[in-house]
C-alpha positions in Angstrom: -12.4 149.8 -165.0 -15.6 149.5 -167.2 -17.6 146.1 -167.5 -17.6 145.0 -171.4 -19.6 141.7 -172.7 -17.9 139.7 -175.9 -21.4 139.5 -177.9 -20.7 136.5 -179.8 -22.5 135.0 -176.6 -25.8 136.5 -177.8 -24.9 135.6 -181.9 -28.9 134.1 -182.3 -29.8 137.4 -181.7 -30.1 140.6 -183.6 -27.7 144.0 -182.5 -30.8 146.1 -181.6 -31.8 143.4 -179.5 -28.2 143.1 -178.1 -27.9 147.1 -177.6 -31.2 146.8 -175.2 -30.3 143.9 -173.1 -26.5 144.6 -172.4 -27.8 148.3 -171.5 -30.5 146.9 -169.5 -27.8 144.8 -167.2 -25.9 147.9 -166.7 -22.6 146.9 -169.4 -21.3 149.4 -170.5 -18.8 148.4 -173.5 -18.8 145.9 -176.5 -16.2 143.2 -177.4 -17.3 142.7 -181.0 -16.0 139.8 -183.5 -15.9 140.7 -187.1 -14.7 137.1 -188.7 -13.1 134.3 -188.2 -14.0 132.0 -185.3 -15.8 134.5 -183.5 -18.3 135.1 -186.5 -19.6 138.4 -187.4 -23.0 138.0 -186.2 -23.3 141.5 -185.2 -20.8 143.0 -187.8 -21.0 143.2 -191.1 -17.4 144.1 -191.9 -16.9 144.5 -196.0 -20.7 146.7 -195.6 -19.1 148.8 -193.1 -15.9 149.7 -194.8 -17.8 150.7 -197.9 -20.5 152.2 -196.8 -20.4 155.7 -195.0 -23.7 155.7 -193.8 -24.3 152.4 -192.3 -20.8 153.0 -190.6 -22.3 156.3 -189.2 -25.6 153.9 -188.1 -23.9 151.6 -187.1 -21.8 153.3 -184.5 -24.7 155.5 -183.1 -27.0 153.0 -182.7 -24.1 151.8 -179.9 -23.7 155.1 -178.6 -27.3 155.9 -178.1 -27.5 153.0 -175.7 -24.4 154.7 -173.8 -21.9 152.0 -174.9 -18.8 151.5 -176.8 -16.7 149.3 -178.6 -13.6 148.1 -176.4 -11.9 145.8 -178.8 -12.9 144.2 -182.4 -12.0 140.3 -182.2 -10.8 138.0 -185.1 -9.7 135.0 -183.7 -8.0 133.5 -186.6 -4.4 131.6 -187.4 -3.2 133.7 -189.9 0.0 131.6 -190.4 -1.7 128.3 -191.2 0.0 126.2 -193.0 -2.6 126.3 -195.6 -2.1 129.0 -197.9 -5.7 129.8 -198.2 -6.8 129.0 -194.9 -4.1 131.6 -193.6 -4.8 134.2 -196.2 -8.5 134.2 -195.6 -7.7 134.8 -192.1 -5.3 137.6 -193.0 -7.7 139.2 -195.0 -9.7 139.3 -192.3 -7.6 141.0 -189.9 -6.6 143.2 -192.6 -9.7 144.4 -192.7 -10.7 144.7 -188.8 -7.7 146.9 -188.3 -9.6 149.4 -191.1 -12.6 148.9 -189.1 -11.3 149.9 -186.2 -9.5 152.9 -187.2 -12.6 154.6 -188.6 -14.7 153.3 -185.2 -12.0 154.4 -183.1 -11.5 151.4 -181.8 -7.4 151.1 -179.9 -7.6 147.2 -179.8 -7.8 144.2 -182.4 -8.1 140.8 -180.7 -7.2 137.2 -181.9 -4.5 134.4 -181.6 -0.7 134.7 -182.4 -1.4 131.6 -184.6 0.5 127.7 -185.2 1.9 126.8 -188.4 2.6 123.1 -189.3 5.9 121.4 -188.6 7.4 122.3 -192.0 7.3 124.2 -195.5 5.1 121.0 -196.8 2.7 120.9 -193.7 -1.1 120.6 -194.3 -2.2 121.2 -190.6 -1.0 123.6 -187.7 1.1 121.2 -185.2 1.4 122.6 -181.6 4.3 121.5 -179.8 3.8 120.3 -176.2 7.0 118.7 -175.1 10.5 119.0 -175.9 11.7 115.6 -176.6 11.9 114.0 -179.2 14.7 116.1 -180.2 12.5 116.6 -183.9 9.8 118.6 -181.6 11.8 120.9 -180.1 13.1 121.6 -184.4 9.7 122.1 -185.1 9.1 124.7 -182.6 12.1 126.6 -183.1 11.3 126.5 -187.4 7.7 127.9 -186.3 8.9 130.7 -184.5 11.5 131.7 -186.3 10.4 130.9 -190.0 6.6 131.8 -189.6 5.9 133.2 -186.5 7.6 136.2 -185.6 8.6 137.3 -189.4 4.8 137.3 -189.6 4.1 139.9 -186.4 6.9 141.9 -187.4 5.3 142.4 -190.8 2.0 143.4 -189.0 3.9 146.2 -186.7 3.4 149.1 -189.6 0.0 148.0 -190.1 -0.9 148.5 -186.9 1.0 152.0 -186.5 -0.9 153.6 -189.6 -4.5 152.2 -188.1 -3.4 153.4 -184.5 -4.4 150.2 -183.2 -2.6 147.4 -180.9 -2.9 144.1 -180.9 -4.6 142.0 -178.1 -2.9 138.4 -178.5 -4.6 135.9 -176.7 -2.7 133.3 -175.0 -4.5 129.9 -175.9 -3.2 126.4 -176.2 -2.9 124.8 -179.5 -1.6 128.5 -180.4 2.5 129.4 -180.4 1.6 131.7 -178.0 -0.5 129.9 -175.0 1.2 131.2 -171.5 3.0 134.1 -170.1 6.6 133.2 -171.4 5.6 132.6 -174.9 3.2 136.2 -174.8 6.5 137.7 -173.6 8.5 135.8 -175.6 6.7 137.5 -179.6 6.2 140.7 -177.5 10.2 140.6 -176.7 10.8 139.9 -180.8 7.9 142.6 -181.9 7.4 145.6 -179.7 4.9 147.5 -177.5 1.9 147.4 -180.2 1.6 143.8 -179.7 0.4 142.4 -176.4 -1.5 140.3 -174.5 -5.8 140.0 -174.3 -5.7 138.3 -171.2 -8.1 135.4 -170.7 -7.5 133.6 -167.8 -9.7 130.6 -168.7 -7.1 129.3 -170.8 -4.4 129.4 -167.6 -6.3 128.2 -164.9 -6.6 124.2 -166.6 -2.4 124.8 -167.5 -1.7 125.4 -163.3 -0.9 129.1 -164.3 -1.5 131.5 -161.4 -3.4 134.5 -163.3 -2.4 136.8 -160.2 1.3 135.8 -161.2 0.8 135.8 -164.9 -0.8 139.6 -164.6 2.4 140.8 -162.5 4.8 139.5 -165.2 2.7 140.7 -168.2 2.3 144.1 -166.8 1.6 147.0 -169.4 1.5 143.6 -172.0 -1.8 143.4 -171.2 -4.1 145.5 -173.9 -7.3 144.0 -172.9 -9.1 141.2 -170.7 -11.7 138.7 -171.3 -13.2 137.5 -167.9 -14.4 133.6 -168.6 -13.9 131.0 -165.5 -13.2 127.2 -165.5 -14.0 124.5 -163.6 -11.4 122.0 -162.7 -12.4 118.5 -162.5 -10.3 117.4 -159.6 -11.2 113.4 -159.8 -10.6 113.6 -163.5 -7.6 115.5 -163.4 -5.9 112.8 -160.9 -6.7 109.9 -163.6 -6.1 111.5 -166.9 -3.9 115.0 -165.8 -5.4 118.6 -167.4 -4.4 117.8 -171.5 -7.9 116.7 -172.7 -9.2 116.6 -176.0 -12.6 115.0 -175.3 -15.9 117.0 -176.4 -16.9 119.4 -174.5 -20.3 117.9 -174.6 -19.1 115.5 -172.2 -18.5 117.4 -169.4 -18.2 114.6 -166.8 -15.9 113.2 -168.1 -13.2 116.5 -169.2 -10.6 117.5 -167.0 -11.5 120.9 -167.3 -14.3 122.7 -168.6 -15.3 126.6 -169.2 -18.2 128.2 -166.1 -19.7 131.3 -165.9 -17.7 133.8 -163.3 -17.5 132.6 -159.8 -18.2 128.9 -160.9 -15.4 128.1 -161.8 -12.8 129.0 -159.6 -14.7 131.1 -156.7 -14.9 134.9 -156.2 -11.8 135.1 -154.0 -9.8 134.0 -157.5 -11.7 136.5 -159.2 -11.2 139.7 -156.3 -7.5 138.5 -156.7 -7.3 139.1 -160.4 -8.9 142.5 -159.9 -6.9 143.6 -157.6 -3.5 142.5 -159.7 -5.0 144.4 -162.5 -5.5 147.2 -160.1 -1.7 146.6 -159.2 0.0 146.9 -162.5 -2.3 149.6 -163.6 -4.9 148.3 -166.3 -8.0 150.6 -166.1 -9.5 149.7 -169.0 -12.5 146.6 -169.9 -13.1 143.5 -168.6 -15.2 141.9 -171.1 -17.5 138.4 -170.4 -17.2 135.6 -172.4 -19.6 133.2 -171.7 -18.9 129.5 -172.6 -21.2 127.8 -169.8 -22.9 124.4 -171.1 -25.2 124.1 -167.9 -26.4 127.7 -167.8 -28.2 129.7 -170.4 -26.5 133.0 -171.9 -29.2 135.5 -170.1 -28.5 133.6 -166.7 -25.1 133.2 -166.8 -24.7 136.9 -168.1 -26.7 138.2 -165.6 -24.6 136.5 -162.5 -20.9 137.4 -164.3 -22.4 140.9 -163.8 -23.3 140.9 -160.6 -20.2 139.6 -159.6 -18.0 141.5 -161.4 -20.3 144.8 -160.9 -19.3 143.8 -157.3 -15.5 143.3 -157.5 -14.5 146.2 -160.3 -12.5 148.8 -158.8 -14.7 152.2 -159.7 -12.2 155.1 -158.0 -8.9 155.8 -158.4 -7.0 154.6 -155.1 -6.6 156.8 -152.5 -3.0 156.9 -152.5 -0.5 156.4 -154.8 2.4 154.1 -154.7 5.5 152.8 -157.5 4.5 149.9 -159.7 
């Protein structure tokens, strides 16, 4: 496996200056977001699809510092229930899939997506519970009316651009745990799976060592963020919180750098079920810490995970 960083953790500053501090910790690929909510601080999309050159630039400047690109990331909800909202993000994906064709790039990242509870909806509506009867409607007209006509429409994009498609489960997003990952993969095919971030499992009680066994070859790419669980919270208000992250004393739940979160014996654990269904590609950091600044909390996610990452093939083989 080869340690990645998501750079949209560094977006203040400039991609030389990115290059030279993830080579100097010893990273050796790039998670790199071209629009949507991961911004394109350190891709300028439309310049590099027109422009030859700065594509040929742009691409050695990476590989002169010995790294490359694992996955391009566009985390956007491309079946809003706003028509421009969802085409903007469209276009945008659109796009990233050209991008990473000519960088030879095999993954695109980003959500599955939440429409609104109905042709006339203004906002996405993400349903949590099946009762009232109307919610359980709502969910079934989302994923059969919006969601999976739109994925299936994406499968001969992907296939001309040689690309696959790294869904990543997050609630507030049709697709937020293992069933429902399973569930669009089931209704689209093998070019659409999972990028596996198991930040957005731990706060739901999802066992990432289970969830990797049952997503198996699903899983196109992982994002390594941890999260700390609130215990005293949790037994007042339960894990659904949608206070501001900026009040972290008083969430349920909120996102640490690696090991803070949930301990190194989690983290050896999702390694080695990595190990077990055979993913040997990136594991990328995504840093999200509020009480630790970028450089520090980079720094110790790579020492850990330079620690934990399996670097040999096994020295025996055995059925998966």
């Amino acid at each position: 496996m080869k340690l990645g960083v998501f750079t949209t953790v560094m977006s203040d500053r400039s991609m030389p200056q990115v290059l030279d501090a993830l080579s100097a910790l010893g990273v050796q690929a790039l998670e790199i977001g071209t629009g949507n909510w991961p911004g394109d601080s350190h891709c300028d999309l439309d310049g590099l699809l027109c422009d030859e050159a700065a594509l040929r630039s742009y691409r050695r400047a990476i590989e002169s510092h010995g790294l490359f690109i694992s996955a391009l990331s566009q985390h956007g909800n491309p079946v809003h229930p706003d028509p421009a909202v969802a085409a903007h993000d469209h276009d945008v994906f659109v796009k990233t899939l050209r991008l990473a064709e000519l960088l030879e790039v095999p993954v695109v990242n980003g959500f599955s997506g939440c429409p609104g509870d109905g042709p006339d909806a203004r906002h996405p509506n993400w349903v949590t519970c099946a009762w009232p009867p109307e919610f359980g409607e709502i969910s079934a007209w989302q994923w059969t009316e919006r969601l999976v006509p739109y994925w299936q429409e994406q499968l001969p994009r992907l296939e001309r651009h040689g690309v696959r498609m790294g869904i990543e489960p997050h609630p507030g997003y049709c697709v937020y745990n293992t069933e429902t990952m399973l569930r669009l993969r089931a209704a689209t095919g093998p070019a659409i799976g999972a990028n596996f971030d198991p930040s957005h499992l731990f706060w739901q009680g999802i066992d990432p060592f289970a969830c990797i066994k049952a997503l198996g070859a699903a899983i196109h790419h992982v994002d390594a963020k941890d999260t700390f669980l609130d215990r005293a919270n949790i037994d007042v208000n339960g894990v659904l919180d949608t206070k501001s992250y900026a009040e972290l004393t008083k969430r349920s739940w909120y996102f640490r750098t690696l090991g803070y979160g949930q301990g190194e014996r989690v983290w050896r654990d999702i390694m080695s079920a990595l190990r077990l269904v055979g993913y040997d590609y990136v594991i990328s950091i995504e840093h999200e810490d509020a009480m630790l600044s970028v450089d520090e909390g980079l720094a110790k996610a790579v020492e850990l995970l330079s620690r934990l990452l399996p670097q040999e093939p096994p020295s025996r083989t055995w059925e998966r």
